[in-house]
N, C-alpha and C positions, 0 to 999 in steps of 0.2 A: 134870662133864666135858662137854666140846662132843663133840655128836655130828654130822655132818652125813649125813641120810634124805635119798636120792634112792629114784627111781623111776617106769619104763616101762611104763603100762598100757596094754595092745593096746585101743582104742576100735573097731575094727571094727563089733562089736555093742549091742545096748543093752545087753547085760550090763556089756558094759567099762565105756561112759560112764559106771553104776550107782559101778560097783566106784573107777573116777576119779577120782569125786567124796569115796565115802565114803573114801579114803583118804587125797585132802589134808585134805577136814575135821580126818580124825584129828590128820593131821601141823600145820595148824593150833593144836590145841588144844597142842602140846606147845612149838612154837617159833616162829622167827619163816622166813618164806619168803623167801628170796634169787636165786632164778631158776624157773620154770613149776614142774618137775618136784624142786626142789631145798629142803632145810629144813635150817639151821641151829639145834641145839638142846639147852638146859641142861638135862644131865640129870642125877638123882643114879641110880644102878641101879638102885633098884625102879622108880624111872621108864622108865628104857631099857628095862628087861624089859616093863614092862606095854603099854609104846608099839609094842615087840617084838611080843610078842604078840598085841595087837592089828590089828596091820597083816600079820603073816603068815594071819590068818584072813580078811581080806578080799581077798586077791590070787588069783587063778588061778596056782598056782605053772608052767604049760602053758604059760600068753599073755604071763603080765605078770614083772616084773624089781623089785625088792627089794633095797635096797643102805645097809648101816649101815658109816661111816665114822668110827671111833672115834679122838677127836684125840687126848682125855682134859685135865686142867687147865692144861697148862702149852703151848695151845695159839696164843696168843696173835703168839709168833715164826713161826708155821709158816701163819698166812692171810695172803696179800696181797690188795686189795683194787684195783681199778683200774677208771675209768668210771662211768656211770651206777648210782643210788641207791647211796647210801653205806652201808659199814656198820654197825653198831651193835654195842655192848658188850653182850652175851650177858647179863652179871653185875650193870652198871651200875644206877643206879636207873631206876627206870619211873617215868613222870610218865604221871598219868591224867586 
């Protein structure tokens, strides 16, 4: 299922910029990023849960904002794309 992780980490402090970092990493390692704060990503549910999970332990649920966007498979009619960097096929092959 395509999920799309957004999220607001208040950078005020060095804690934040810490907290910033480590959570696009995360968001990183699970898809691909489409705007600063924004992540496009195939997930099967133990994926979504452990990505879940992991990303709710590194936020300040105080400062910072936290946002799962569940399209699910049959999401393909429901994104438009428009402007700069193009999209990409979630599912396609990957050429490495």
């Amino acid at each position: 299922m395509l999920v799309l992780i957004t999220y607001d980490v208040n950078t005020e402090d060095a804690g934040g910029k810490r907290r910033l970092r480590k959570v696009a990493k995360q968001c990183v390692n699970y898809g691909q990023r489409v705007q600063n704060s924004v992540f496009e990503c195939s997930l099967n549910p133990a994926q979504c849960a452990s990505v879940k999970h992991l990303l709710l332990q590194l936020i300040d649920p105080d400062k910072d904002s936290l946002r799962f966007y569940y399209l699910g498979d049959r999401y393909k009619g429901k994104v438009e794309h428009y402007g700069a960097h193009p999209t990409y096929d979630a599912e396609g092959p990957l050429i490495v």
